[in-house]
C-alpha positions in Angstrom: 0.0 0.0 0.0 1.9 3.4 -1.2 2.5 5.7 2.0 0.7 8.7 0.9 -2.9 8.5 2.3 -5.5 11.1 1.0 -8.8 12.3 2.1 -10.7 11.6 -1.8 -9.9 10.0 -4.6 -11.4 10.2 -7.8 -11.4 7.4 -10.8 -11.5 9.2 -14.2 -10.7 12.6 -15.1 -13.5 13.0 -17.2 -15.2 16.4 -16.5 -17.4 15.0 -13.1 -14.6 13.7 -11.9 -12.5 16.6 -12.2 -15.4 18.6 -10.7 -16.1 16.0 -7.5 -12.4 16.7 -7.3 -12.0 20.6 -7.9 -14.8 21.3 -5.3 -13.4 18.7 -2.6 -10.1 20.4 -3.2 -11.6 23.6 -2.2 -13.0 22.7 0.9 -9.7 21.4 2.0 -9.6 17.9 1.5 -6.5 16.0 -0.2 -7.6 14.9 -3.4 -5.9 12.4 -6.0 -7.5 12.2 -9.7 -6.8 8.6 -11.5 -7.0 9.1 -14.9 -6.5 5.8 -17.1 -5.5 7.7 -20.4 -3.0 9.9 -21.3 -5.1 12.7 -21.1 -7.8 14.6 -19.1 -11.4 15.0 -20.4 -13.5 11.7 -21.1 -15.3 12.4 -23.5 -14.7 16.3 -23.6 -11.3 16.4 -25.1 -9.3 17.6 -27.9 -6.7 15.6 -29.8 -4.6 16.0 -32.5 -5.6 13.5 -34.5 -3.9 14.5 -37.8 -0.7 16.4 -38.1 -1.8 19.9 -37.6 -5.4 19.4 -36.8 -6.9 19.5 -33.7 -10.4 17.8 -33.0 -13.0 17.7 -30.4 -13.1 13.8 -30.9 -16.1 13.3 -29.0 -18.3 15.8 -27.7 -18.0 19.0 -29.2 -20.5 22.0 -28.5 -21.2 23.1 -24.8 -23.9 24.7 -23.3 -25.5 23.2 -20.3 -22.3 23.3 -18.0 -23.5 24.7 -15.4 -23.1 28.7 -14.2 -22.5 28.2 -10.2 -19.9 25.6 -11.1 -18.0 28.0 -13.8 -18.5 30.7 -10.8 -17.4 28.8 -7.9 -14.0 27.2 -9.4 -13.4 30.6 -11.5 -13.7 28.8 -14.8 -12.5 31.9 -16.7 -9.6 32.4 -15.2 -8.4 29.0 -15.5 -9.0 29.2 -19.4 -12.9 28.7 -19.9 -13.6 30.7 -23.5 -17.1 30.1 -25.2 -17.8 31.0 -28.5 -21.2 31.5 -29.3 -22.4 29.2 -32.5 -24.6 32.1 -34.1 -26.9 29.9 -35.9 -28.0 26.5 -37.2 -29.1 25.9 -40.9 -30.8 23.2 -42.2 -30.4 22.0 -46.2 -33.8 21.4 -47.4 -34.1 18.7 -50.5 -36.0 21.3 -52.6 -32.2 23.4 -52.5 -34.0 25.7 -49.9 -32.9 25.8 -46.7 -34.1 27.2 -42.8 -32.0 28.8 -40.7 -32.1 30.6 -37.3 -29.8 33.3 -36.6 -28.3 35.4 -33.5 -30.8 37.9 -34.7 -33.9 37.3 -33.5 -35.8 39.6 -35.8 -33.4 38.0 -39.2 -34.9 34.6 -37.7 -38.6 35.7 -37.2 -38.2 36.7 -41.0 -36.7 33.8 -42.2 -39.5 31.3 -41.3 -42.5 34.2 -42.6 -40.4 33.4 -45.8 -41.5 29.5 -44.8 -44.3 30.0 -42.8 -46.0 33.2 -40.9 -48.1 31.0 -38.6 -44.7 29.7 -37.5 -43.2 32.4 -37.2 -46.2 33.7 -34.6 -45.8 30.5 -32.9 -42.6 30.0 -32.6 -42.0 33.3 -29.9 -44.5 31.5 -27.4 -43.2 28.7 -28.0 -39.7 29.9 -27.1 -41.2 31.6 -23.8 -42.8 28.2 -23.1 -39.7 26.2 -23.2 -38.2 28.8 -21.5 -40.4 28.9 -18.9 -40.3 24.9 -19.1 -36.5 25.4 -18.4 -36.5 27.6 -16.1 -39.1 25.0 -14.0 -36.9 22.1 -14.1 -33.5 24.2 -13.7 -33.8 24.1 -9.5 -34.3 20.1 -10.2 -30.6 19.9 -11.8 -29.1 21.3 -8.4 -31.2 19.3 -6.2 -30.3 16.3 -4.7 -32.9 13.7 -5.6 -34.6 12.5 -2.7 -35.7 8.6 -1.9 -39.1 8.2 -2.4 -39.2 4.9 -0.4 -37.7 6.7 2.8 -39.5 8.1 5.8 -35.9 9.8 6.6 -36.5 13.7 7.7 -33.8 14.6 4.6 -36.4 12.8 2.0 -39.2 13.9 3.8 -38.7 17.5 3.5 -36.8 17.2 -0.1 -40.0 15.9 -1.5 -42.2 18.4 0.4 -39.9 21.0 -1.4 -40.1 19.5 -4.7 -44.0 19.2 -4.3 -43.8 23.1 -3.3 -41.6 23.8 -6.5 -44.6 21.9 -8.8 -47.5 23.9 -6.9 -45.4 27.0 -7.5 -45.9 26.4 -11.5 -49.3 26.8 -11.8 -51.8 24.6 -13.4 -50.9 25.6 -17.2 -47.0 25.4 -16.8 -47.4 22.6 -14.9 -49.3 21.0 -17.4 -47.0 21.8 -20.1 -43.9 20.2 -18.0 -46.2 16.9 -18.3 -46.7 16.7 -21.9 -42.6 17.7 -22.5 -42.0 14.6 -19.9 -44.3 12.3 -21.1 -44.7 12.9 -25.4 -42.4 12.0 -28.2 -40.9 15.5 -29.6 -42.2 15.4 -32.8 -45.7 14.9 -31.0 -44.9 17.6 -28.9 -43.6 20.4 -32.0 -47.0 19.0 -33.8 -49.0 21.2 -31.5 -46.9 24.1 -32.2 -45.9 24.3 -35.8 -46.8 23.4 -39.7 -43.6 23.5 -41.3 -42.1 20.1 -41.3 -38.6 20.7 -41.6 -38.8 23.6 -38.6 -40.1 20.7 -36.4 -37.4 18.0 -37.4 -34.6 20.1 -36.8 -36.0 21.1 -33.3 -37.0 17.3 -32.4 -33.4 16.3 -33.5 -32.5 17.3 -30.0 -34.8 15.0 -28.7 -32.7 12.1 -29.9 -29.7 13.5 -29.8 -27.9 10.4 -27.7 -30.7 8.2 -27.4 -31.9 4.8 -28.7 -35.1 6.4 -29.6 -36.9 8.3 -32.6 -38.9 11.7 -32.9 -42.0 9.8 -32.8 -40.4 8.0 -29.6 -42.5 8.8 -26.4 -40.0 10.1 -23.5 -37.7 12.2 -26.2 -39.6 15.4 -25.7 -37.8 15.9 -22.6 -34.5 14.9 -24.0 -36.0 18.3 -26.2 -35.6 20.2 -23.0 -32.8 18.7 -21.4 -30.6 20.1 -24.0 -33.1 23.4 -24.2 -31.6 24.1 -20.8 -28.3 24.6 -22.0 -27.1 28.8 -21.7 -24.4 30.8 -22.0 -24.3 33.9 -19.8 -27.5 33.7 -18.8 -28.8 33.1 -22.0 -31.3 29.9 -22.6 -30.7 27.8 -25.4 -27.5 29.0 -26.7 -24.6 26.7 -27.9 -20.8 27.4 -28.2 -17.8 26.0 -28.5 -14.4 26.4 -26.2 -11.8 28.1 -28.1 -9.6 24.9 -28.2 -12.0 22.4 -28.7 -13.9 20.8 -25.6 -11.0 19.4 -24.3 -10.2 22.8 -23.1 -13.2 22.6 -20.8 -11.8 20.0 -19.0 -8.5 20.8 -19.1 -9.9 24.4 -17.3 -11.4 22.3 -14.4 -8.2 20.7 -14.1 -6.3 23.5 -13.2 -9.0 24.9 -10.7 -8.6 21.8 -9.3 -5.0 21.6 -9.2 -4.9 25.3 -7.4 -6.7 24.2 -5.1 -4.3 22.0 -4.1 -6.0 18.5 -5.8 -3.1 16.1 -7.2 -4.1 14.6 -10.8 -2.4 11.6 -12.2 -3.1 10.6 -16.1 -1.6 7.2 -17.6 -3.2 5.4 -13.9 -5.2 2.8 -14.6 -7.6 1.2 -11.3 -8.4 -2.1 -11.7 -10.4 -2.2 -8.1 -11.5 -0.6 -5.2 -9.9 -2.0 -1.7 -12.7 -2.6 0.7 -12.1 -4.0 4.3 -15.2 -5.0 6.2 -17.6 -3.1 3.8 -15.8 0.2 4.0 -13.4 1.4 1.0 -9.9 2.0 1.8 -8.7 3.1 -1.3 -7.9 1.4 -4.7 -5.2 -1.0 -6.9 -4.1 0.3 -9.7 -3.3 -2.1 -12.7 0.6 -1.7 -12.7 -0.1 -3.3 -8.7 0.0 0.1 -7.1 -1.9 0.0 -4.4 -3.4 3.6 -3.0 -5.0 4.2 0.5 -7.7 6.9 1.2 -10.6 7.8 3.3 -13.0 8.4 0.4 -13.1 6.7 -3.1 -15.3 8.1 -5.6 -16.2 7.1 -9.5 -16.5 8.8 -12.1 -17.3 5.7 -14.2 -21.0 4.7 -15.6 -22.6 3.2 -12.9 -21.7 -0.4 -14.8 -18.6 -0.1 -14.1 -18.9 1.8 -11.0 -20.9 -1.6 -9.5 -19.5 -4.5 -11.2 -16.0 -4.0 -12.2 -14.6 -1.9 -9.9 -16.3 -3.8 -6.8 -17.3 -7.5 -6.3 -21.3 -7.4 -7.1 -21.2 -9.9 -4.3 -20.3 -7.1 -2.0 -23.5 -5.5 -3.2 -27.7 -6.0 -2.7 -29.0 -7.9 -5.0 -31.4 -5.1 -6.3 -28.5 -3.1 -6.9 -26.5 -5.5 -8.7 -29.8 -5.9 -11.2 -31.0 -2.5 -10.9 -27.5 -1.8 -13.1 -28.2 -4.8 -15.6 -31.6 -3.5 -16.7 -30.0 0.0 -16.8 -30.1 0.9 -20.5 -26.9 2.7 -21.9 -27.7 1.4 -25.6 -25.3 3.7 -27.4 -26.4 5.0 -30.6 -24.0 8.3 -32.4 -21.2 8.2 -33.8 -19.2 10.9 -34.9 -16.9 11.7 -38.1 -13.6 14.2 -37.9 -12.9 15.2 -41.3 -9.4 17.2 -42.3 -10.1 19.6 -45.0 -8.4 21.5 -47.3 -11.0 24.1 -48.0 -14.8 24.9 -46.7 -17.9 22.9 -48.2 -20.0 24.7 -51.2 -23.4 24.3 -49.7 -25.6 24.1 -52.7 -28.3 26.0 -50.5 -26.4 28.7 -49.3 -23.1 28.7 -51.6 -20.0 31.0 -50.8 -18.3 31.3 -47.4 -20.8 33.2 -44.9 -21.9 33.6 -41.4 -23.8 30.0 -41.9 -20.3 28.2 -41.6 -19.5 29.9 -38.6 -22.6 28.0 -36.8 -24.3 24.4 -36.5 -25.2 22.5 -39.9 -27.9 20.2 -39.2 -29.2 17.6 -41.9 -32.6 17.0 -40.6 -35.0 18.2 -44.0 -38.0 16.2 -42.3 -39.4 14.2 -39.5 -40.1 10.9 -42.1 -36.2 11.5 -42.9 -36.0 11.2 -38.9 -37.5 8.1 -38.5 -36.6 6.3 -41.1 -33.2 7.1 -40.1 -34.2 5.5 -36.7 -35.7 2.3 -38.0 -32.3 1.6 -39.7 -31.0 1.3 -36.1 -34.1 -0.7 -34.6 -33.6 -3.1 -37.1 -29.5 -3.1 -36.2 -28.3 -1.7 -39.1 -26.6 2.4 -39.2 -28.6 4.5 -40.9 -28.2 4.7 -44.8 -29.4 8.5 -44.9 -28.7 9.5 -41.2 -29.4 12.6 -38.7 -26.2 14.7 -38.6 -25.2 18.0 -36.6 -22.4 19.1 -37.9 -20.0 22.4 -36.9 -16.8 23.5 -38.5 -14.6 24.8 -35.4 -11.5 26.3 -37.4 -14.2 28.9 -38.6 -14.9 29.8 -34.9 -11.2 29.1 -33.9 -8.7 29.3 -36.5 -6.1 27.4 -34.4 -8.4 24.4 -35.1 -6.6 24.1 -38.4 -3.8 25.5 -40.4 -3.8 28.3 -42.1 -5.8 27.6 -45.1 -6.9 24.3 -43.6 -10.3 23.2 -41.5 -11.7 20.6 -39.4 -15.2 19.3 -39.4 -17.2 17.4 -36.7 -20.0 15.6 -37.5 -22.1 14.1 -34.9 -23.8 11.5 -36.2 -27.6 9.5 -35.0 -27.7 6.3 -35.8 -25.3 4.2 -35.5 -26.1 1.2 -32.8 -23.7 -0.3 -30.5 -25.7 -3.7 -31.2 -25.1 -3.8 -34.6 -26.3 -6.7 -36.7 -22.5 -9.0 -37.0 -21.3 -6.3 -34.7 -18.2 -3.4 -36.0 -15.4 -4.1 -37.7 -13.2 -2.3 -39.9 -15.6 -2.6 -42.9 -18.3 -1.5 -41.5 -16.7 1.4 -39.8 -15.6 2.5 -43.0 -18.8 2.2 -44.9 -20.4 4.1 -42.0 -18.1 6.5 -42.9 -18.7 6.5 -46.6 -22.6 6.7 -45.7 -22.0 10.1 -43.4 -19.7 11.4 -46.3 -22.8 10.7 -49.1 -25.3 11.6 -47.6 -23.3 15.4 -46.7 -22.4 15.5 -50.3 -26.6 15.7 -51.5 -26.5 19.2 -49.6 -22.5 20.3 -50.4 -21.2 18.3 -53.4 -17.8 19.6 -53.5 -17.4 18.1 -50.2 -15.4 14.4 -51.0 -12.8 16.3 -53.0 -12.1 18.4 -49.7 -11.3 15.8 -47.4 -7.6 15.0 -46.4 -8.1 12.7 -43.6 -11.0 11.3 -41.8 -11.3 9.3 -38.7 -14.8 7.6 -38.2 -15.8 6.6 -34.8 -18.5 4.0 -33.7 -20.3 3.6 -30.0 -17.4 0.6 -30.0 -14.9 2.8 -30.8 -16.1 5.4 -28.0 -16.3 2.5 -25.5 -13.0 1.3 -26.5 -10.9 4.6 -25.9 -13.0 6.5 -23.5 -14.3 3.5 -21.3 -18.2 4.9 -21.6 -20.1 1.3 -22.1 -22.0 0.6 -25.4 -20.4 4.2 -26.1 -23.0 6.1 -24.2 -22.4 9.7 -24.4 -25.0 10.2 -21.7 -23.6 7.3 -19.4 -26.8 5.6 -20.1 -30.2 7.0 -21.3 -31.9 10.0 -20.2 -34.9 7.9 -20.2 -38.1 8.7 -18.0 -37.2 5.5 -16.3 -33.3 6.7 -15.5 -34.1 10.3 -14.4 -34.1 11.7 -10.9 -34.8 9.3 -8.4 -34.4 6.3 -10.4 -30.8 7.6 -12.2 -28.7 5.2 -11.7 -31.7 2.5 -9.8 -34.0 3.5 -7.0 -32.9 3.7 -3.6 -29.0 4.6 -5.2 -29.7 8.0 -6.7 -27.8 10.4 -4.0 -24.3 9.3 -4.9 -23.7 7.0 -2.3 -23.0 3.3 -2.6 -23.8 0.0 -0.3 -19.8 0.1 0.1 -19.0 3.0 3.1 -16.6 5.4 1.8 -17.4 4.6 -2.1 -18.7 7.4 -4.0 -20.6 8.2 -7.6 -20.3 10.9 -9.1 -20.7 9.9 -13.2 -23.3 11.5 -15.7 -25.3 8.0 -14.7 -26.2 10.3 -12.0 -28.5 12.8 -11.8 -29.1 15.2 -13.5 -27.2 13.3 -16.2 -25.2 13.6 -19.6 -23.4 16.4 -21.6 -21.3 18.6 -20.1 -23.2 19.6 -17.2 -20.6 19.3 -14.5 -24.4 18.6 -12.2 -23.3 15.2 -11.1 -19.7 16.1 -10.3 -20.7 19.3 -7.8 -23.7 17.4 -6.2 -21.7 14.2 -5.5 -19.0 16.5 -3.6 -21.7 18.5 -1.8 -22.7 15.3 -0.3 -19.6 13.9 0.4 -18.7 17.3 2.1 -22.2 17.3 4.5 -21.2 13.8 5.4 -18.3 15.2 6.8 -15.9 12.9 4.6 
């Protein structure tokens, strides 16, 4: 067992983890981060991954990281710079396209040009969802309670909660029901007439998921990611100067001036427990590592069968995580390119490159995209959100030079014959074909392109079945019940062992949520 003893810590360095750790640091507490890769980040990380070009690999916009935590650790001094994505266009087959721009009053006239009604509707509905946010936005800084326990703690979180619901009002509270309970597409029926309008905004209702627009439960994976601001701002998207690996690599150094130690290239194989109390953790090289508190960062299948004996664990628990659904479903393309795409909608170089691209011309394109994936197959036409970040940051790229990130729905961890090399590629070529209908000069730009699959994202990052959101945000994984019932306060059977993962609540993207609540509650406990 190495000498050194610390208070906390912390498998993985992705974001949470470096979060659980900057805000333990802070209050005092001797922290080591574990880190099995060579780098920081997860899934929030930039790589080089051609000579010169600098990615985002995984994830690549921000928006719902949370203001208290960029506040409290002092984000912006440690290197935190958002870039606000001005606006999204979407490539309609007619060689029409829809945009929204920073402007409001540029956007209202753009969809008169499609439709006026829409254009009426579309500023209540932006009040509604903003309202809607604002509603649930308490519920992502609150610890979720146990409904099963007659504890004083649970008793009076519920009776807030219940206060925070009476305090809506009958018609917002309404309106929270139908975003929790209806497929988006459902959902932007009631609001709108122009199709493509209402597949590009029920895109982020399966953005991550295993389920379609017409998929009940993914109108509040709608306002999950409807939650996301930037200074204050609701529903506004940037990107780090840097690429999102600068996000994490900010944290990092709050962490790190606060005192916490951080250690990449340090695999743990397992958790040492002594009479159901951790003690600290093994590494793989046979380093062994003592501490008073151990917490993981890891999906909560990891987190409950491989770093720990499930034996040392209710049985519940144990297949409370085997019915958890992770069931990744993106993947993502990186393209190298030696000049910008010619959209054939909105040719030229413009303000449109500068924000989100997103191939989503109808809600049938949608779903058929989706049964592709429910019958195990990647989708032949898919769903794509694509940004090129050397526009926003030049040092993406060389001079001359760009990178492009496409993020990518579906492509199914259970694929039929499972990935391999083939299929990777003709994923690939699918993405690239399909991009080409709607900017045809496109194949004759690329220099390089890396193609990753949910295995792929398992593989390197650890996330299982390539989750992005370490498991669903389905209604049956949210609050209470994220990871199982009875587990959702960050606390495991094993004293001492910590989660703090996005299988917690409030869940995926980077949110930071999970990381801050799990040290809040390892700091009240006095740990």
């Amino acid at each position: 067992m190495n000498a050194a003893r610390f208070d906390a810590i912390v498998i993985g360095g992705g974001h949470n983890g470096l979060v659980t750790a900057a805000y333990l640091a802070r209050a005092g507490r001797t922290v080591l981060v574990l880190e099995r890769r060579p780098l920081l980040g997860g899934a929030a990380v930039t790589e080089e991954v051609f000579p010169g070009f600098k990615f985002s690999v995984f994830s690549y916009v921000v928006s719902l990281l949370r203001p208290e935590i960029i506040r409290d650790l002092n984000l912006p001094r440690h290197g935190l710079q958002i870039l606000p994505l001005e606006s999204t266009v979407t490539p309609l087959d007619n060689g029409d396209y829809l945009a929204s721009w920073a402007d409001p009053d540029e956007t209202r006239r753009e969809l008169c040009r499609h439709s006026p009604h829409d254009a009426d509707a579309a500023v209540l509905f932006g009040r509604v969802m903003h309202h809607m946010a604002m509603a649930v936005k308490p519920i992502l800084g609150m610890v979720p309670p146990d409904p099963t326990s007659l504890s004083p703690a649970d008793v009076m979180g519920f009776l807030r909660l219940g206060g925070h619901f009476r305090s809506l009002g009958a018609e917002r509270f309404h309106a929270l029901h139908k975003l929790m309970t209806m497929s988006s597409a459902d959902y932007l029926d009631e609001w709108f007439e122009f199709d493509p309008l209402k597949a590009t905004k029920s895109a982020s209702g399966i953005i991550g998921t295993f389920l379609g627009p017409r998929s009940p439960g993914s109108a509040y994976v709608l306002l999950h990611h409807y939650m996301g601001e930037i200074d204050g701002a609701f529903r506004a998207w940037g990107f780090q100067k840097g690429g999102t690996g600068a996000i994490s690599e900010s944290i990092a150094r709050a962490a790190q001036a606060f005192g916490a130690t951080i250690r990449t290239g340090a695999a743990v194989e397992r958790v040492l427990t002594r009479d159901g109390q951790a003690t600290g953790v093994a590494l793989e090289s046979g380093e062994e590592i003592a501490a008073k508190v151990v917490v993981s960062g890891l999906d909560p299948r990891l987190t409950f069968t491989k770093l720990v004996e499930p034996k040392q664990l209710p049985d519940d628990l144990v297949e409370g995580v085997r019915r958890y659904k992770f069931r990744g479903s993106s993947g993502k393309v990186n393209l190298a390119l030696d000049g910008l795409p010619d959209l054939t909608c909105l040719p030229g170089v413009g303000p449109h490159l500068r924000g989100a691209i997103s191939i989503s011309p109808s809600l049938a394109y949608l779903e058929r995209a989706y049964d592709d994936a429910k019958y195990g197959e990647f989708s032949s036409h898919p769903y794509m959100d694509i940004v090129i970040p050397s526009m926003i940051d030049p040092g993406m790229a060389p001079p001359g030079k760009h990178v492009m990130s496409i993020f990518v729905q579906y492509a199914p961890y259970a694929l039929n014959g499972g990935w391999n090399d083939a299929k990777r590629e003709a994923f690939g070529d699918a993405v690239v074909a399909t991009l080409a209908r709607y900017a045809p000069n496109l194949p004759s730009r690329i220099l390089h392109r890396q193609v990753l699959t949910p295995a792929d994202v398992e593989r390197i990052t650890g996330l299982s079945e390539g989750n992005i959101f370490q498991g669903e945000l389905a209604l049956q994984q949210l609050f209470f019940l994220r990871p199982v019932p009875a587990w959702a306060k960050y606390r495991t059977p094993v004293g001492g062992y910590w989660q703090c993962g996005a299988g917690t609540h409030p869940g995926g993207g980077i949110m930071g949520g999970s990381g801050r609540l799990a040290a809040l509650e390892i700091l009240k406990e006095g740990a």
